[in-house]
C-alpha positions in Angstrom: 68.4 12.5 89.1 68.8 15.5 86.9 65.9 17.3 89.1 68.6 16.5 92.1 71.4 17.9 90.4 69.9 20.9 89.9 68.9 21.8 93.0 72.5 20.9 94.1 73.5 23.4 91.7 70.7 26.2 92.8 72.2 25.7 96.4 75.9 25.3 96.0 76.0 28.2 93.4 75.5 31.3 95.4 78.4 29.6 98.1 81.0 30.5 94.8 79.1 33.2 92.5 78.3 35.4 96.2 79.7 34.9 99.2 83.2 35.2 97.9 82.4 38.4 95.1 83.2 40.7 97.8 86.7 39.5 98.6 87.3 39.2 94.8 86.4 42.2 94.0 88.3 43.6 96.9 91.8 41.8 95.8 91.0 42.5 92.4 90.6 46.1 93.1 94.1 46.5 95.0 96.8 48.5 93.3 99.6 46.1 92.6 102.3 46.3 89.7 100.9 44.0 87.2 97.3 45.7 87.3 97.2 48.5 84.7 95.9 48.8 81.1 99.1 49.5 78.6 96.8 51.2 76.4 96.8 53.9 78.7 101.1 54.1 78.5 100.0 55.5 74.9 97.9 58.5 76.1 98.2 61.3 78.4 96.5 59.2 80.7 99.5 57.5 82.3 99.7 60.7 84.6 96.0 60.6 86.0 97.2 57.6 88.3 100.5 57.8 89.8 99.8 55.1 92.7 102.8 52.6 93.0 105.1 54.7 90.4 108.0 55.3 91.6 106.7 59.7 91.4 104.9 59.0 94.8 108.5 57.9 96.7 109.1 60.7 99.0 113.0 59.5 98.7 113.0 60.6 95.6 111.8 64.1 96.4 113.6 64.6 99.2 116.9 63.7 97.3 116.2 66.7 94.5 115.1 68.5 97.7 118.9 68.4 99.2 120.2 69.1 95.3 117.9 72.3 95.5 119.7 73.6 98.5 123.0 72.9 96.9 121.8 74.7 94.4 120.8 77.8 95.9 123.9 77.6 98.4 126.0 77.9 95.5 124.0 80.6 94.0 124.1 83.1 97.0 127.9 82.4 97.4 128.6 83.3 93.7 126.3 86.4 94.0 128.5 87.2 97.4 132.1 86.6 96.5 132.9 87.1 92.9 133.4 90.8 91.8 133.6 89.6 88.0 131.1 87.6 87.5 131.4 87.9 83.3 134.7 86.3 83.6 133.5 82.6 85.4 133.1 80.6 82.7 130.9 77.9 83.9 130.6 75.8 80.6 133.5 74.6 81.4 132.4 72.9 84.7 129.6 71.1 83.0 131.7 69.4 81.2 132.4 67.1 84.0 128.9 66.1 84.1 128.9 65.3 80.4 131.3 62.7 81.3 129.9 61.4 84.2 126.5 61.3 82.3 127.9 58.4 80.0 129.0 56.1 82.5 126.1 56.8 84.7 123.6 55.5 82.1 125.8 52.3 81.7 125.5 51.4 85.4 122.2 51.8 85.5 121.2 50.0 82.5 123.0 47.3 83.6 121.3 47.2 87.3 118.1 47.7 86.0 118.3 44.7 83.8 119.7 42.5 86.5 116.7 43.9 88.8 114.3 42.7 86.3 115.5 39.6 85.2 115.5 39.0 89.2 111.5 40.0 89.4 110.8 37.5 86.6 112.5 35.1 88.0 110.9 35.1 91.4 107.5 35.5 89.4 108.1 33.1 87.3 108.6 30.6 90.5 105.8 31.3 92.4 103.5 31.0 88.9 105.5 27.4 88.8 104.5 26.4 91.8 100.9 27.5 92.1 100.6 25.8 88.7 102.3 22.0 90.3 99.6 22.8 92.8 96.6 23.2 90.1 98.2 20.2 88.2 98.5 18.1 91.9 94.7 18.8 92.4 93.7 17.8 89.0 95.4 14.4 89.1 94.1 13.2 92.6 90.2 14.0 91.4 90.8 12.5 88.0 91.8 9.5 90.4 89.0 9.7 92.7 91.0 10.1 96.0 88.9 10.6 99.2 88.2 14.1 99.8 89.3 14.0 103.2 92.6 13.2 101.6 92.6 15.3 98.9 91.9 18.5 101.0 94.5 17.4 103.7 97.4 17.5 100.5 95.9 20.6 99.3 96.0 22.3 102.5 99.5 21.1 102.7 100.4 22.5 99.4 98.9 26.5 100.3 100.1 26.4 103.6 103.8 25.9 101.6 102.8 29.1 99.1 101.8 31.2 102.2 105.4 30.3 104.3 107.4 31.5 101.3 105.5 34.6 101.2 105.4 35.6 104.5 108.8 34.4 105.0 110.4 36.1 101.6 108.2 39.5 103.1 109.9 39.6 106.5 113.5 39.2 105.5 114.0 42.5 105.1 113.0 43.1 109.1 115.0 43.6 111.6 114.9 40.4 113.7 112.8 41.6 116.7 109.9 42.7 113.7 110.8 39.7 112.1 110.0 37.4 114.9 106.8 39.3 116.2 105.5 39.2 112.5 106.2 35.4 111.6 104.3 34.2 115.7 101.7 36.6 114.1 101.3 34.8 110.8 101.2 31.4 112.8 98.7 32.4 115.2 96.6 33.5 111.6 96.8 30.4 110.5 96.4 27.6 113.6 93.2 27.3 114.0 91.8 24.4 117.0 89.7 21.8 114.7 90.1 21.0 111.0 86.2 21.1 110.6 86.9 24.8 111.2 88.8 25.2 108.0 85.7 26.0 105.5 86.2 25.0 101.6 82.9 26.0 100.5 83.6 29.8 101.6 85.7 32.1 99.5 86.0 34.6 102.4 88.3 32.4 104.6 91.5 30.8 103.6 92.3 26.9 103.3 95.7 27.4 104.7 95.5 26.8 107.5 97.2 24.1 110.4 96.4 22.4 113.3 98.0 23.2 116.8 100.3 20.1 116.5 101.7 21.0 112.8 102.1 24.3 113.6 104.6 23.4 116.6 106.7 21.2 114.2 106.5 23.9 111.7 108.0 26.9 113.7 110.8 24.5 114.9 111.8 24.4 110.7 114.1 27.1 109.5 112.4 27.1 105.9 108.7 25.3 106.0 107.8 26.4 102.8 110.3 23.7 101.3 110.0 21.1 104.1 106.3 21.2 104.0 106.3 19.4 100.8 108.5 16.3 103.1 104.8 16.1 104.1 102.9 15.8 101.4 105.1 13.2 99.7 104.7 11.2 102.5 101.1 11.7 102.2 101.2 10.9 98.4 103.3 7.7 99.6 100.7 6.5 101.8 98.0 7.0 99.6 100.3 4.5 96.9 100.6 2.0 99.6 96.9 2.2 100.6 95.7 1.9 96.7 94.1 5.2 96.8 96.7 6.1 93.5 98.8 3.5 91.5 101.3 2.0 93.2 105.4 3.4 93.4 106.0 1.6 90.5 104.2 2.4 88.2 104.2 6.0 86.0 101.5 7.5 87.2 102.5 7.3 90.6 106.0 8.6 89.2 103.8 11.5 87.3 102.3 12.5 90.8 105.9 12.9 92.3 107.1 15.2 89.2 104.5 17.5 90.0 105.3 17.6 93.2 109.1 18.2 92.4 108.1 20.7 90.2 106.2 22.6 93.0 109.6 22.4 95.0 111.5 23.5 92.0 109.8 26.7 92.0 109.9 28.0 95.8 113.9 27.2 95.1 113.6 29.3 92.1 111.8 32.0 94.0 114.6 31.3 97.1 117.8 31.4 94.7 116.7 34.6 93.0 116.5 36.9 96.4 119.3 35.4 97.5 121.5 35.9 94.8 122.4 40.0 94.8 124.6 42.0 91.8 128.0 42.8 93.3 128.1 45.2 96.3 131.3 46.3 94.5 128.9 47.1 91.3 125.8 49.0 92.8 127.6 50.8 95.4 129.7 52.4 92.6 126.9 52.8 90.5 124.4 54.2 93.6 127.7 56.8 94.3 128.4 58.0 90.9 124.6 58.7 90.6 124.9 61.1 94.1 127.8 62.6 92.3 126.7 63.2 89.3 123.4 65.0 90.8 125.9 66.9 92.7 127.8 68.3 89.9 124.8 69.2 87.9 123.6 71.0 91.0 126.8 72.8 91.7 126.2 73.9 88.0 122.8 75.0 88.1 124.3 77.3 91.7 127.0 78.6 89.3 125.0 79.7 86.5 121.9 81.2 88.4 124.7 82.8 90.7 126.4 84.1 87.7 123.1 85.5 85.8 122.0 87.2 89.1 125.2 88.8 89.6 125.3 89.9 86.1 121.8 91.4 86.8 122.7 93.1 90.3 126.1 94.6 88.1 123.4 95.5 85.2 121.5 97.8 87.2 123.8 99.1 89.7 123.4 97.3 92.9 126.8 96.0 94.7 130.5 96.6 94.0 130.9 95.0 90.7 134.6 95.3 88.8 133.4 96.0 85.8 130.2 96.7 84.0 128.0 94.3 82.1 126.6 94.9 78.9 123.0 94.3 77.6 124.7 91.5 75.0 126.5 89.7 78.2 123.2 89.5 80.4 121.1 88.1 77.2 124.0 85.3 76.9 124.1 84.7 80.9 120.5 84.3 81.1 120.2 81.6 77.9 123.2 80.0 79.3 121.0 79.5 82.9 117.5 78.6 80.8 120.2 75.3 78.8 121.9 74.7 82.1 118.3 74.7 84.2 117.0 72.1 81.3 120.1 69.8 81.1 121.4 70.0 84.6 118.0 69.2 86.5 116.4 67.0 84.2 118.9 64.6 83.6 119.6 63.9 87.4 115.8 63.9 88.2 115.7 60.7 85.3 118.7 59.4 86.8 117.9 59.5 90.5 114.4 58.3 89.1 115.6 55.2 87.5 117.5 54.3 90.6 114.8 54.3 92.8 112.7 52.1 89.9 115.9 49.7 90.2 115.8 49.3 93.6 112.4 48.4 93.8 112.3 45.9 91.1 115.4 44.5 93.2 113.1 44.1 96.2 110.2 42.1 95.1 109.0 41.5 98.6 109.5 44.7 100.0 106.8 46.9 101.9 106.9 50.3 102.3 105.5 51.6 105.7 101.8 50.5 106.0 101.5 50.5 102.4 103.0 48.6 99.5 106.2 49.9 97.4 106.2 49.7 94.1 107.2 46.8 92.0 105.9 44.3 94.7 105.2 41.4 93.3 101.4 40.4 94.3 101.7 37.1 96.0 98.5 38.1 98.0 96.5 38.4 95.0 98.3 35.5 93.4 97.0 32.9 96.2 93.7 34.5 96.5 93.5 33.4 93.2 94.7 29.9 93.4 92.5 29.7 96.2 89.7 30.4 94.1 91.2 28.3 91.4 90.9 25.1 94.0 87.8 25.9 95.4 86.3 26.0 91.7 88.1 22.2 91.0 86.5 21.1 94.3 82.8 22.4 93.4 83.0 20.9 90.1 84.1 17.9 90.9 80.8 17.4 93.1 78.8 18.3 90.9 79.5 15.9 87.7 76.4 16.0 84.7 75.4 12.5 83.9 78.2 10.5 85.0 79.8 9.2 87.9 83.0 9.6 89.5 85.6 6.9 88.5 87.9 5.1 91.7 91.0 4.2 91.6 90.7 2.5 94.4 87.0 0.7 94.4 84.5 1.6 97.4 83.3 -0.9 99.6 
């Protein structure tokens, strides 16, 4: 018997250490925003790899683009139109930033807290109910439920995981995209025979459906949630057929909790997108930002415009009013180097922080072909639970010395 269970092992092995190492390695190797080493945050280092910061945003650039030109419009009209320049105090203009500043930073501490209690939240779900689904497997092989049945629930219970995901993921579409991305997802999935869905292969998914289920599905506004109508039934029959312990008793009653649980978290997940900061809040705070990098634009115009006037008047070239002195240009020209420092660094952070808020805000967002930053990685997430079930399943064939208990006895 041992000699037997060895060669199971030398065969069914490879199937979980091999065939699949190429997929893992794939998904473990994808940028996502949970992947880093914080040991690097420490070091010089955290600039080598800018992928999914918020640096590689071209909105971001293009916004201190547009603030450039402002800049340089303001510059050329000060050099054009005022005769005096030594008498334009610009100082005193900055001040207005310095206020703005303040209430700026509270806004967007504020919003950026909200974001990320809002990411947690919908991570948090999703880890909730990959983990009812871990638990759910556990407790029907500790109870020696038929395979056939066991894989049927399971495939029940990813199938739910994917829905949410690609249905949280195309929200944000418009509904033409939308609807030619969700017949795409179940034409993925349907497949024409269940011996078709493959458990001892790690480079094919187990969530799949059946032509029949996926025709009630797509008639179900939300079949992430519904799906588990399913598998409750399915844990039902199994109590009435004596494959579990019966309704009444707690075990049966412990099989159901995990199953709530699992429901519990896509609500979580559902309840946290759906439930925005005031309009009335972040479109003030998203306006006061544009302001504010206005201002401190306008300001940077004024004192370059200034300090190259000052310079022009210094040396003779254009009608000037009055003559600068040495002492006046060295003042002008530290008053540009504090106003270049404080009036383009501060926005930059602020316009930076923004853009971080708004993608923590929008978990499920994608950017183009790519990813956006502070995506949460669902994809990677199922891969792994995947694995996760595949590993339960492959144990629980291949037992040491004893044999699998029954619930229910075999004939």
């Amino acid at each position: 018997m041992a000699s037997s269970m060895e060669g199971t092992s030398e065969e069914k092995m490879p199937l979980l250490a091999e065939e699949g190492k190429a997929q893992e390695s794939k998904a473990d190797a994808d940028e996502d925003a949970m992947s880093y080493d914080s040991r690097n945050l420490l070091t010089f280092k955290v600039w080598q790899n800018l992928a999914g910061t918020v640096w590689t945003k071209s909105s971001l650039w293009k916004m201190m683009g547009i603030l450039l030109l402002i800049a340089l419009s303001v510059a050329a009209s000060v050099a054009v139109l005022v005769k005096d320049p030594a008498k334009l105090n610009v100082a005193r203009f900055q001040r207005i930033s310095s206020f703005l500043e303040v209430v700026v930073g509270l806004l967007l501490g504020f919003f950026l807290s909200s974001s990320m209690q809002r990411w947690y939240s919908c991570t948090n779900g999703f880890l909730e109910l990959f983990d009812a689904i871990r638990d759910l497997h556990m407790q029907l092989n500790a109870m020696g439920v038929a395979k056939d049945k066991v894989q049927l629930c399971l495939r029940y219970c990813v199938m739910s995981a994917y829905c949410l995901n690609h249905d949280l993921t195309s929200a944000p579409m418009t509904p033409e995209d939308r609807d030619a991305y969700l017949e795409q997802c179940w034409k993925e999935v349907t497949v024409e025979k269940d011996t078709e869905i493959k458990w001892d292969s790690n480079s094919k998914s187990i969530a799949r459906l059946l032509p029949n289920e996926t025709e009630t599905l797509k008639q179900i506004v939300d079949p992430a949630q519904t799906l588990w109508v399913w598998i409750t039934s399915l844990l039902s029959r199994m109590a009435a057929d004596g494959e579990i312990p019966p309704i009444p008793t707690p075990t049966y009653g412990r099989v159901i909790t995990m199953a709530e649980q699992a429901y519990t978290g896509i609500r979580a997940v559902r309840a946290s997108i759906r439930v925005q900061p005031p309009y009335v809040h972040v479109q003030m705070m998203a306006a006061l930002v544009l302001v504010n990098n206005i201002i401190n634009a306008i300001s940077i115009g004024l004192a370059s415009g200034v300090t190259f006037s000052m310079v022009l008047a210094s040396a003779h070239l254009g009608t000037f009013e009055s003559k600068v002195h040495a002492e006046d240009l060295s003042h002008s020209l530290q008053d540009l180097t504090v106003s270049m420092i404080l009036c383009s660094v501060g926005p930059f952070l602020y316009q930076a922080l923004l853009e971080v808020a708004v993608c923590i805000a929008q978990p499920f967002a994608i950017a183009g072909k790519g990813v956006a930053p502070g995506r949460i990685p669902t994809e990677k997430l199922l891969h792994h639970l995947e694995k996760d079930l595949r590993d339960i399943e492959f144990m629980s064939k291949n037992l040491p010395w004893w044999e699998q208990a029954y619930f229910k006895p075999k004939n």
